[in-house]
C-alpha positions in Angstrom: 6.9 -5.1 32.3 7.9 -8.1 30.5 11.4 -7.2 30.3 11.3 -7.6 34.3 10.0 -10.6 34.2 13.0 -11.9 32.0 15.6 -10.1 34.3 14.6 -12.2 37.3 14.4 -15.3 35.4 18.0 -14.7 34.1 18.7 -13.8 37.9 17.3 -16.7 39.0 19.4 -18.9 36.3 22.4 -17.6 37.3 22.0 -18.5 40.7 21.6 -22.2 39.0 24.8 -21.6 37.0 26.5 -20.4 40.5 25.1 -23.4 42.3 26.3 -26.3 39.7 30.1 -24.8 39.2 30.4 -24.3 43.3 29.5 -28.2 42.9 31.9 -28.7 40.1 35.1 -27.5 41.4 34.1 -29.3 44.9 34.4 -32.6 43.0 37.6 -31.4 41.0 38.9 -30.7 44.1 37.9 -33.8 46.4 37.6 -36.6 43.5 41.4 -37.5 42.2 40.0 -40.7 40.1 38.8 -39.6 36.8 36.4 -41.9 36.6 34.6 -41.6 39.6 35.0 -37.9 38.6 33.2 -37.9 35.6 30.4 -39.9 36.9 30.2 -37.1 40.0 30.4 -34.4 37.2 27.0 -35.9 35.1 25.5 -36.5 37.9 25.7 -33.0 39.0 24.8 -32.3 35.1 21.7 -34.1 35.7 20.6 -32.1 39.4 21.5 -29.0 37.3 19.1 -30.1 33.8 15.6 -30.6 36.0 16.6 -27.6 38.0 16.9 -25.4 34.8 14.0 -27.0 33.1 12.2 -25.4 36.2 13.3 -21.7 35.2 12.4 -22.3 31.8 8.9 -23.1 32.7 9.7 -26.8 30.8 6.8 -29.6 31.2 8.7 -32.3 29.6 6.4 -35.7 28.4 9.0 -38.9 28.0 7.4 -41.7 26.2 8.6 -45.3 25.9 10.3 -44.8 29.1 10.6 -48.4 29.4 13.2 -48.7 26.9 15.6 -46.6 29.3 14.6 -49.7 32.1 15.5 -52.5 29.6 18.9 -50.3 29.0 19.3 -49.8 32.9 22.9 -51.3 33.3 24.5 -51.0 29.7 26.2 -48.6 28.1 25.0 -47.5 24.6 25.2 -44.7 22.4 21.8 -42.5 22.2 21.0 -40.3 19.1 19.5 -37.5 19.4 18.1 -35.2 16.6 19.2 -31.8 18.0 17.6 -28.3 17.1 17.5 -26.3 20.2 20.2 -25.2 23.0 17.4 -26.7 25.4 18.3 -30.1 24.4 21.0 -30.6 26.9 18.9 -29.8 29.8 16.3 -32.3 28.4 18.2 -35.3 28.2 20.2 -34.3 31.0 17.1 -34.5 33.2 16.2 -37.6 32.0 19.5 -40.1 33.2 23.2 -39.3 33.8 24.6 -38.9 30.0 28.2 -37.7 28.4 27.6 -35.4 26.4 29.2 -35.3 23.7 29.5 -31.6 22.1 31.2 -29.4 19.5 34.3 -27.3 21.0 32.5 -24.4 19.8 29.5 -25.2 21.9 31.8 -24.8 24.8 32.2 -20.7 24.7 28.5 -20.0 24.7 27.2 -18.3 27.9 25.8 -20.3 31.0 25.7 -23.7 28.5 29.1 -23.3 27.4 30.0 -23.1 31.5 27.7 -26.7 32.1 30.0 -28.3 29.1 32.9 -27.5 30.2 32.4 -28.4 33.9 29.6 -31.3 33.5 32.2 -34.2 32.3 31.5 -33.7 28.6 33.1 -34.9 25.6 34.3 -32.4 22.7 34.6 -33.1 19.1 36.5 -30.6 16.8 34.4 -30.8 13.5 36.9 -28.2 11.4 39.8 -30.6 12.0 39.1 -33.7 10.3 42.9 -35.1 11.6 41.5 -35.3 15.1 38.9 -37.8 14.6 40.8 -41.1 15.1 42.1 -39.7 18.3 38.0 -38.6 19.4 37.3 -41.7 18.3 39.4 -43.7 20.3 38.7 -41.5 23.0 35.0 -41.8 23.2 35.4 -45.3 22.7 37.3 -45.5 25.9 34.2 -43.9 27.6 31.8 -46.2 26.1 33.8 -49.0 27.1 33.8 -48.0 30.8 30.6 -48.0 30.9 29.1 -44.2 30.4 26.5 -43.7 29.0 27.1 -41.4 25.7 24.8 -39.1 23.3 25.7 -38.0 20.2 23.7 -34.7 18.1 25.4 -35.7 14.8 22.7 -33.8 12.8 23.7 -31.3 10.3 23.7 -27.8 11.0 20.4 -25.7 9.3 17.4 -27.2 10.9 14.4 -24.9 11.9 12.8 -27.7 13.8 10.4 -28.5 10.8 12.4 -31.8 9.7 15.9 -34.0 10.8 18.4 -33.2 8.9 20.7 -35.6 7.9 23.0 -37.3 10.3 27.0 -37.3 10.2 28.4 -41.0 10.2 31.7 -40.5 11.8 31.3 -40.5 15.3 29.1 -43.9 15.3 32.6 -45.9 15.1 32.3 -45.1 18.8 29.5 -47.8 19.1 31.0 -50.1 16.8 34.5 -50.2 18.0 33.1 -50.4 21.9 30.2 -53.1 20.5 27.8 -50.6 22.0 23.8 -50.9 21.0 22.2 -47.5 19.8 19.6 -46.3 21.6 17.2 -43.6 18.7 15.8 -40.4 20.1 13.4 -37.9 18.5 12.7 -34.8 20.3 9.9 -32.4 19.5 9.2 -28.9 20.6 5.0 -29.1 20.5 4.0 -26.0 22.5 4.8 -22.3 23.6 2.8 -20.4 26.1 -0.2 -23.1 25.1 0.4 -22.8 21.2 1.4 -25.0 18.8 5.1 -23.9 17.6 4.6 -22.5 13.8 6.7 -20.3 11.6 5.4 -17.4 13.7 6.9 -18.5 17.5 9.5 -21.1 16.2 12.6 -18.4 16.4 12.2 -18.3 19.9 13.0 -22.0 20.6 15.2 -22.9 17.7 18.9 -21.8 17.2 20.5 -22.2 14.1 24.5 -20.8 13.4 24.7 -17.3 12.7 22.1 -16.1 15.4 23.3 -14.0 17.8 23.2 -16.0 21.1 22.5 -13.5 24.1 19.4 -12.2 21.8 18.4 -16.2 21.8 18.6 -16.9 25.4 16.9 -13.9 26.2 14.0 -14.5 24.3 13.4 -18.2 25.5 13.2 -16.5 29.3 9.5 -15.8 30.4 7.8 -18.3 28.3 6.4 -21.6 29.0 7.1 -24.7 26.9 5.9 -28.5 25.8 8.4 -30.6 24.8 8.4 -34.0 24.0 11.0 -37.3 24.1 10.6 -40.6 22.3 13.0 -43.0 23.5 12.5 -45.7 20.3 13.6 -49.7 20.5 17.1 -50.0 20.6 19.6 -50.9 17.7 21.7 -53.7 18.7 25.6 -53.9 18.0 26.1 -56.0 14.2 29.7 -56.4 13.5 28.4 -56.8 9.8 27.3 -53.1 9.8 29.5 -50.1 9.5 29.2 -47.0 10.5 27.1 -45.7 7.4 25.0 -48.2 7.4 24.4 -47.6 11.3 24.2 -43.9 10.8 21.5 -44.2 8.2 19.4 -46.8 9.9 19.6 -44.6 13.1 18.6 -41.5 11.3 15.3 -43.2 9.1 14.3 -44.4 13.0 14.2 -40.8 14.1 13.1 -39.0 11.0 10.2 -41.2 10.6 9.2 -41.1 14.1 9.6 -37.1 13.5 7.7 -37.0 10.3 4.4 -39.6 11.5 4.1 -36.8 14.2 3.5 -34.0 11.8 1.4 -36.6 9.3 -0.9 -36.8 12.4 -1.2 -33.2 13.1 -2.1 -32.5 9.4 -4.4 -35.3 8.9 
């Protein structure tokens, strides 16, 4: 029976995934400027997130929602610890964001389609030679305005801590004097339980996982999830990117660890 259940929620995805690139190749057709483009193309990106948050049975909590207001007509760079394929769709239902995202990201099934389609950015992170040119590049986005998140966590998490974060790409927000905006994101319930080492495989994706096998067993089940938008990091032209990098990733980290102090105490 439950095997029905996920074959109309699959159904009823693709029909999302239909709807979103019949949108996305109207505005490739009709919008010439690539900047009024891209904005059409995140846009789209966010009608698509909080429609698919819907089929994945999603109730999403945002806290400190008023940092977003504050942030309301800059650009900045938000960091995101990232542990789950879902995250996407979470932020993307929360504001109009550039994504940016790993070129291998972009040939996975139904998310791979959103990236390629919903104005996202790519990073090649085998080919070390082409990050001047993505960083010049995402500077450029920055500067006109986008708003622009960045996962630069290292690969291996199980959702039970942040890894570390990679430096490189926070040039972006130096170079374009862009403030950072932290983000922790936490996975707290499935079907009404608290994730645990028993459940947590169906929500977290790590590399090596077969995908199809993922994505079908996160169909059918309903989900808590958490954001926590935390106070801003304003642009230093005395602090480099490692220094930026590792300030950003205590913010989130701590914020992620006091959680779990909580729930243990």
């Amino acid at each position: 029976m439950m095997w029905i259940v996920k074959l109309f929620h699959s159904i009823w995805q693709m029909i999302l995934l239909w709807s979103f690139i019949c949108r996305s190749y109207f505005i490739r057709l009709f919008a010439k400027n690539p900047i009024k483009r891209r904005w059409l193309e995140i846009k789209n990106t966010t009608n698509a997130s909080r429609k698919f948050l819907r089929a994945f049975h999603i109730k999403l909590k945002v806290k400190n929602q008023e940092v977003l207001q504050k942030m309301k007509d800059k650009n900045y760079l938000l960091v995101a610890n990232h542990s789950s394929l879902l995250d996407i769709f979470l932020l993307g239902a929360v504001d109009n964001y550039v994504f940016i995202t790993s070129t291998e990201m972009s040939d996975t099934p139904i998310i791979g389609k959103i990236i390629r389609l919903g104005g996202c950015l790519y990073t090649d992170r085998k080919n070390k030679f082409s990050l001047p040119q993505e960083i010049k590049r995402f500077t450029d986005i920055l500067g006109k305005g986008f708003k622009v998140v960045l996962f630069p966590e290292k690969p291996g998490t199980d959702g039970t801590k942040v890894n570390e974060f990679r430096p490189s790409l926070f040039q972006t927000a130096i170079d374009s004097a862009s403030n950072v905006v932290p983000v922790c994101i936490r996975y707290l319930k499935l079907d009404g339980k608290p994730i645990n080492s028993k459940n947590r495989f169906v929500v977290f994706w790590s590399k090596g996982v077969n995908y199809l096998r993922y994505y079908w067993n996160l169909l059918a089940h309903k989900m808590e999830v958490e954001i926590n938008f935390l106070e801003p990091i304003e642009f230093d032209p005395n602090r480099d990117r490692t220094e930026l990098c590792q300030l950003t990733y205590e913010k989130v980290s701590n914020t992620f660890e006091s959680y779990k102090n909580l729930a243990t105490s």
